[in-house]
Residue frames as qw, qx, qy, qz and C-alpha x, y, z in Angstrom:
[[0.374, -0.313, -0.131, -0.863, -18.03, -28.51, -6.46],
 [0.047, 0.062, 0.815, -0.575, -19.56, -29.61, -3.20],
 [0.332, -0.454, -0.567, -0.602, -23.44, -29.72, -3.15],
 [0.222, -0.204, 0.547, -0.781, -24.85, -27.76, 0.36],
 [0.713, 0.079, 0.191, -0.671, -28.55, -29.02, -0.07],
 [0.175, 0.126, 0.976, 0.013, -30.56, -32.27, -0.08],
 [0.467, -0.045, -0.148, -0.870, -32.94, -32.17, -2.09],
 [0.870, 0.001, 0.221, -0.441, -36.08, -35.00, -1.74],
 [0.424, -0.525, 0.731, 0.102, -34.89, -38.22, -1.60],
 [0.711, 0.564, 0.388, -0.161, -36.35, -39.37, -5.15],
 [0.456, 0.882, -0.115, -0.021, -34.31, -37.29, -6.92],
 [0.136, -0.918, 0.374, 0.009, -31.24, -37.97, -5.92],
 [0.762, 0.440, -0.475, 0.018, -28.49, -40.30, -7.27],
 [0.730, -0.599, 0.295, -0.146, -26.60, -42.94, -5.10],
 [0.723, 0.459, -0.446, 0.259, -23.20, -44.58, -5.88],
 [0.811, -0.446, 0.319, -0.206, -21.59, -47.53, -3.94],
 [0.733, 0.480, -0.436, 0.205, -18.27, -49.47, -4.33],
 [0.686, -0.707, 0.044, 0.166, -15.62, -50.69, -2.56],
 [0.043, 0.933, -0.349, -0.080, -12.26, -48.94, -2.53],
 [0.205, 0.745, -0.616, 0.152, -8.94, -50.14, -3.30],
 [0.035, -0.278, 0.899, -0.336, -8.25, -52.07, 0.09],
 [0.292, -0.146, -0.943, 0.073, -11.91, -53.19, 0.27],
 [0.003, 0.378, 0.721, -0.580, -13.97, -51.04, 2.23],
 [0.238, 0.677, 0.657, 0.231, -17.00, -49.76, 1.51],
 [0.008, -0.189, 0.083, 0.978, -17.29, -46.19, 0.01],
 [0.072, 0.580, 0.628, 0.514, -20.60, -44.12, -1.16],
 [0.198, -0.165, -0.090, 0.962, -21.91, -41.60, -1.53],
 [0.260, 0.868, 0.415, -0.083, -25.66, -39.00, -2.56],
 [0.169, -0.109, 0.278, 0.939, -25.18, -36.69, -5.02],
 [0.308, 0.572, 0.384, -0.655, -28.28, -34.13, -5.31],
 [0.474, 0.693, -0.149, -0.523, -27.93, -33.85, -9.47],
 [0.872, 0.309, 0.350, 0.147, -28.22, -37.14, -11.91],
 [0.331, 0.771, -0.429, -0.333, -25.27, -35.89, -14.49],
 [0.969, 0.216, -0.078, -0.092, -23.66, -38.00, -16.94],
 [0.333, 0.736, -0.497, 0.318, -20.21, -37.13, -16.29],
 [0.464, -0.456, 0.534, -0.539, -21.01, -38.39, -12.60],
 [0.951, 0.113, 0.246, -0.146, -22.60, -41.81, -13.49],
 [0.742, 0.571, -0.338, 0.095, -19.57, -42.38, -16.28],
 [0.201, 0.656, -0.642, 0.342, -17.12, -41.60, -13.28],
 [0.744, -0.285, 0.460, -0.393, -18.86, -43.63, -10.61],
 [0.987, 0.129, 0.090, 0.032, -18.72, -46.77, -13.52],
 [0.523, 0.705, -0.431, 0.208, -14.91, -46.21, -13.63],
 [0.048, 0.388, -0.793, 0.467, -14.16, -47.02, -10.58],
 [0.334, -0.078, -0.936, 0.082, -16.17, -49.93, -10.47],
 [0.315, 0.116, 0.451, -0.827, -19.48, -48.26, -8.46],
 [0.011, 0.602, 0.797, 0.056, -23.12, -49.46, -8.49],
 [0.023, -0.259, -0.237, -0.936, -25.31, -46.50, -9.55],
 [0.036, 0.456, 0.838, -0.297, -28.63, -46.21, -7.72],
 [0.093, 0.016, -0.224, -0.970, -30.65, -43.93, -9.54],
 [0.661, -0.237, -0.075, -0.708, -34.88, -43.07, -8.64],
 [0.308, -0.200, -0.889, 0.273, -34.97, -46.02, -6.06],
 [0.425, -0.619, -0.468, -0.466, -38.03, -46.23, -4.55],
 [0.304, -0.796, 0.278, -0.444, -38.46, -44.53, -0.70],
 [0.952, -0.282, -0.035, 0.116, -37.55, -47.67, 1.28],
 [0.856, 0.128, 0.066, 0.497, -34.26, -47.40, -0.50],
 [0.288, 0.647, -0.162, 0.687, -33.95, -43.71, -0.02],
 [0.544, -0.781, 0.100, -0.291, -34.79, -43.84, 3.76],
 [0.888, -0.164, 0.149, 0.403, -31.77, -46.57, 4.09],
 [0.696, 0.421, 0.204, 0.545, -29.76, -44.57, 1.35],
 [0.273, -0.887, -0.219, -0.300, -30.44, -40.96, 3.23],
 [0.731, -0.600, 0.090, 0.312, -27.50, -41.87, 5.51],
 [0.810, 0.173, 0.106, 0.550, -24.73, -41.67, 3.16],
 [0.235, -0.708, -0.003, 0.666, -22.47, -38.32, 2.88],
 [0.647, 0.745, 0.160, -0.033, -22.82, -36.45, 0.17],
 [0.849, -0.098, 0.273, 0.442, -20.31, -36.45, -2.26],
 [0.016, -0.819, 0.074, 0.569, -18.06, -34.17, -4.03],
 [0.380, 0.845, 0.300, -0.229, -17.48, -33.32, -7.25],
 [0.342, -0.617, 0.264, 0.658, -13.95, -32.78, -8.72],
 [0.370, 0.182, 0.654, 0.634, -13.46, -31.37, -12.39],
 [0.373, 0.473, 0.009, -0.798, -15.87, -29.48, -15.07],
 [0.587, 0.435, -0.417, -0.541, -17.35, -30.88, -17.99],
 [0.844, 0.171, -0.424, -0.281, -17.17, -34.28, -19.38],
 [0.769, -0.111, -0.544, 0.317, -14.02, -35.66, -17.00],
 [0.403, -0.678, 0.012, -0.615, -14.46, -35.94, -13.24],
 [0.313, 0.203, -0.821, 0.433, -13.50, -37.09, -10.21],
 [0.562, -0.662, -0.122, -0.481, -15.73, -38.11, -7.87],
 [0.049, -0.370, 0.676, -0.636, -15.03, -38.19, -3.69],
 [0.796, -0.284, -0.402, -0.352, -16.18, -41.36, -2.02],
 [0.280, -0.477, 0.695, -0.460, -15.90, -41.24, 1.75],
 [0.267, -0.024, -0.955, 0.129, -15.64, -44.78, 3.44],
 [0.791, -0.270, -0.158, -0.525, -19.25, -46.19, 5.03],
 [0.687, -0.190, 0.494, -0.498, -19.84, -48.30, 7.57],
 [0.054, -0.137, 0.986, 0.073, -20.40, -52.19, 6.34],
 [0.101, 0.390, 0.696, -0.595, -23.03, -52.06, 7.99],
 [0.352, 0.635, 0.199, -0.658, -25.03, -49.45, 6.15],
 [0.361, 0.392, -0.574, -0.622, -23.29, -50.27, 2.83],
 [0.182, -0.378, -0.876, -0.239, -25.28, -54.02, 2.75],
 [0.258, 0.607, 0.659, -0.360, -28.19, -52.61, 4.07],
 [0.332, 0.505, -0.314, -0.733, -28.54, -50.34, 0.91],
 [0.074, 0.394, -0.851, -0.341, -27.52, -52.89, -0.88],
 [0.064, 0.205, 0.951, -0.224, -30.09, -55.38, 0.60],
 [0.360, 0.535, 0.427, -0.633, -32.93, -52.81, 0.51],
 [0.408, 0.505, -0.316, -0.692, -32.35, -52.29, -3.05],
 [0.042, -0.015, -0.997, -0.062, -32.20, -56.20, -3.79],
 [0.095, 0.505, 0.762, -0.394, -35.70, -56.20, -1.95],
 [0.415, 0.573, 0.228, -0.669, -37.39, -53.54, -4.15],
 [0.144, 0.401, -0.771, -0.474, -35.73, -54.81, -6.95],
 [0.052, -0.059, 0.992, -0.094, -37.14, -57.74, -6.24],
 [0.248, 0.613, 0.615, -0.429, -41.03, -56.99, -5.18],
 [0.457, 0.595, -0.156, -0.643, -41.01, -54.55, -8.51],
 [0.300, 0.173, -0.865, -0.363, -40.13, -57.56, -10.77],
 [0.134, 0.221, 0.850, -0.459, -42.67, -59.52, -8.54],
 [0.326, 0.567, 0.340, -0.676, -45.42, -56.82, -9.68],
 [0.159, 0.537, -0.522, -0.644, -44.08, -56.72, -12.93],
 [0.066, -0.109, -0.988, -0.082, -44.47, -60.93, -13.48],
 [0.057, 0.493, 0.851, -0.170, -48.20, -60.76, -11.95],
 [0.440, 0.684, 0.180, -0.553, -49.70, -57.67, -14.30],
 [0.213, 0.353, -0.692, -0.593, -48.48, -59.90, -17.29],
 [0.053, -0.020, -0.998, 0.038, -50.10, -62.43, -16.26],
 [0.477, 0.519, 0.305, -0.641, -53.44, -60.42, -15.77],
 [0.257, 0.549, -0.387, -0.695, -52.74, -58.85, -19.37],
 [0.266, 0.251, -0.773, -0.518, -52.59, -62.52, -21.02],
 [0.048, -0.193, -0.918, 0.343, -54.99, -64.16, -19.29]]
């Protein structure tokens, strides 16, 4: 099951890995499902799920993926990426990762203080 539309780039679920020989694969998929996430961690994928816009304006590039199966077991279709594009995801998400833990550390420190 293929997915025509993009919806906003908030909603939408990202999964990164690298294939077999090494190269990078990923993919957007417009609908969070668990069957998706379960298959993405089978074959070794990073999940990217509600990343903040930075990370969807980097992430925005990928092709959307496809979909193979019904119900609980699936297959998912991860065309090959660029290098290039797959560390800059990768990097952007490091970097919000980062600046939210940042925010996180300095409104405990309000709180106990």
């Amino acid at each position: 099951m293929g997915q025509k539309s993009a919806p906003m780039g908030f909603e939408q679920v990202y999964v990164l890995g690298l294939g077999a020989n090494g190269r990078p694969q990923g993919a957007r998929f417009a609908i969070l499902r668990d069957s998706i996430v379960s298959a993405a961690m089978d074959m070794n994928c990073r999940v990217l799920i509600r990343q903040p816009t930075k990370v969807c304006a980097v992430a925005s590039k990928l092709p959307v993926g496809h979909v193979f199966g019904m119900g609980k077991v699936v297959t998912l279709f991860l065309p090959n990426i660029r290098r290039e594009l797959y560390v800059a995801i990768l990097a952007a998400e490091r970097l919000a990762a980062l600046q939210d833990n940042l925010r996180v550390a300095g409104a405990l420190l309000r709180t106990i203080h």
